[in-house]
Every structure is written in C-alpha cells, then in structure tokens.
C-alpha positions, 0 to 999 in steps of 0.5 A: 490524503487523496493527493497523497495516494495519487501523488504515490501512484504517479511515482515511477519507483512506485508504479514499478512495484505495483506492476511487479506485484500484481505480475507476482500474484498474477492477475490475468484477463478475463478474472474478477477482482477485489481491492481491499482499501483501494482509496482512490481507485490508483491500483484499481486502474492498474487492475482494469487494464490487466484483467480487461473488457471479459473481467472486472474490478471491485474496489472497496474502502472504509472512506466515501470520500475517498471513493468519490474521488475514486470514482471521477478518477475511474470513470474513463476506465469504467468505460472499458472495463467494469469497475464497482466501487462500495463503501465496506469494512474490510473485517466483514466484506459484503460479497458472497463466498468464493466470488473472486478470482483474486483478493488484494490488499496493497499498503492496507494490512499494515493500517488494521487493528486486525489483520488476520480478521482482514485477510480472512474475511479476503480468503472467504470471498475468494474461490477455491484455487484463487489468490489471495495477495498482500503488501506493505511496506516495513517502516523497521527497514528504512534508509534516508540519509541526513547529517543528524542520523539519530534525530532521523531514526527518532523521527522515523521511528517514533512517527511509524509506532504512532501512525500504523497499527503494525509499523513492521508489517511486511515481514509478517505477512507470509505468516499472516496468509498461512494463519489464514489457511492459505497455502503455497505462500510465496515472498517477493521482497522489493525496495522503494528507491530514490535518489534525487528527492522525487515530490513523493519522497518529499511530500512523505519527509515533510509529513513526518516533520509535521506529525512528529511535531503534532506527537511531541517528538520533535519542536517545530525549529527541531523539525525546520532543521531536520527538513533543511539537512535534506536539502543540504544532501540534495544539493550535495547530490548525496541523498538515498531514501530506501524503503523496503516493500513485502508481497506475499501471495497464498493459494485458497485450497479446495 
C-alpha cells in the first residue's frame, strides 16, 4: 500500500490533479491544516510547501503503519514547516472546534462506511469561514482500452463494487458537503489521463487482475490474458486509460 500511494504521488498526471485541487480549495501561507486519511504523508508535503514556515499541517490516518512511514518520508519537511502526524478515526477526529483553517480529504470518502459522519466531523473542526474540500475518483467513469471490452468493464466493474464503500463517490460529493452544512459549494471536474501505460496505471490494472481473481470474477488464465491485451494496445501505441477525479470544496457559515 505504501508503495502504491507514493508510486500514485510520484505520477505526473497525478501531481498535476493535486496541485489543481488544492489551488481550487485554495490553501494558502501561513494557515493551518488537517488531512483526513493522509497515508504516507504524499498530500501532506504538497501541504507544507503551500502554507509555509508561519503554518502547519496535521495529518491523520486510521494506519500507524502508514504514519511511519509517513513520518521518515516527512521528517526533512518538518524541518520547514510543522507537520503532526496521529492516528485518529476520522468519524470522530481528536481536535477541538473550529481549529483549522481548512479540512482535506483527498481519495478518502470514497473508502468510508459513512461519509457524511466524516465530512461532518471535517466541517466541526474547521473555523467559521474556513473550507472544507473533498476528492475521489468515480470508478463509474473510467476508459481503458483493451480488445476484450466486456471482459474489462467486468473487471473494472465488478473489482470497484467490492473494494470501495461508495465506487461512484465523486459525483456525490457536492451534495455531501451540502448535507453537511456547508455553504458556497464549488465542483471542479478533472481527469486522470495516460496514454503510454505509466508504472502507476500498470501497477493499478495489474491489482485488478489480481483481485478479481481473489473475488471469482475472473480465473487466473482469464486475468493473464486480460494483462497480456494491454500490452498488445501498448505496442500497438493505441492505449488510453482515462479516470475521472471530483473536487468539491464548502464554506463553513458563521
């Protein structure tokens, strides 16, 4: 997993989406703020360098694993700006109300059980005037080419429904937020794109290979030969993976 996340951080496409999100929040110098599920700490350091030496970043997650990792991979940050890393359940966070400028949860929400308990707990820790933002992907908007398009939508499909609470997640997030109480809810839309088969996009097919076999939605041959389609189109210099990215951002009222 720690490879995973930091494999993801490391993909171009994908700090690009970061960096248009947290400009869309927007998260400035000198304010303090919370990441919701922050892993190993990728956002966190995206954080640090945008609210500088006068701010500070909390980071928590559910995985102490995960934070120590977070921790050596955040230690020469820290050095710059403050950064607090905790374990906490993000369904009842362990800071005071109205404690942030800004409350984060980047591909979080759609991994809960209940979201809105989250988002609530997010908006009661964050100031009067302060944000709240949001983003998930939406596993219902994805395109990947392949010769066998049903065997694909199959996999895709069928691997989401039983991995996430909430597959379809990023399109609900605005009404998330509103249900939440917050207010002036903004949408930005963005996409995941790859067109060359990047190590991240590989090591994502090749995990839903894996777990629709362990799910019984495809044999093993059955998923050899899904993984082996993709390296014909790649040859072909014909592969697209597209994946669709919701942010969603809320004012908490006065």
């Amino acid at each position: 997993m720690a490879r995973s996340l930091e494999a993801r951080g490391r993909t171009p496409a994908q700090a690009r989406l970061r960096r248009r999100f947290l400009k869309f929040v927007p998260v400035g110098a000198g304010e303090r703020v919370l990441e919701v599920g922050c892993g190993t700490g990728v956002v966190v350091r995206d954080l640090a360098a945008l609210v500088g030496p006068r701010g500070g970043v909390v980071g928590i997650d559910a995985s102490r694993r995960l934070l120590d990792r977070a921790r050596a991979l955040c230690r020469e940050t820290a050095r710059r700006t403050p950064i607090a890393l905790r374990v906490a359940d993000a369904a009842g966070l362990p800071f005071a109300a109205n404690r942030f400028d800004a409350a984060l949860a980047i591909t979080v929400i759609l991994h809960v059980a209940e979201p809105l308990r989250v988002v609530r707990e997010m908006a009661r820790v964050t100031r009067p005037g302060g944000r709240v933002g949001v983003q998930d992907q939406d596993f219902g908007v994805v395109a990947v080419t392949h010769p066998d398009r049903a065997l694909t939508e199959g996999i895709m499909r069928g691997v989401a429904e039983r991995v996430y609470e909430e597959p379809h997640s990023g399109r609900r997030l605005p009404g998330l937020l509103r249900a939440a109480g917050l207010v002036d809810v903004r949408l930005l839309t963005d996409v995941y794109q790859d067109t060359t088969l990047e190590p991240w996009t590989k090591t994502f097919l090749e995990r839903r290979a894996e777990r629709a076999v362990r799910f019984g939605i495809a044999d093993v041959s059955t998923a050899k030969r899904w993984l082996d389609g993709f390296t014909e189109v790649v040859a072909a210099d014909a592969f697209v993976l597209t994946l669709n990215y919701y942010g969603a951002v809320g004012t908490k009222p006065a």
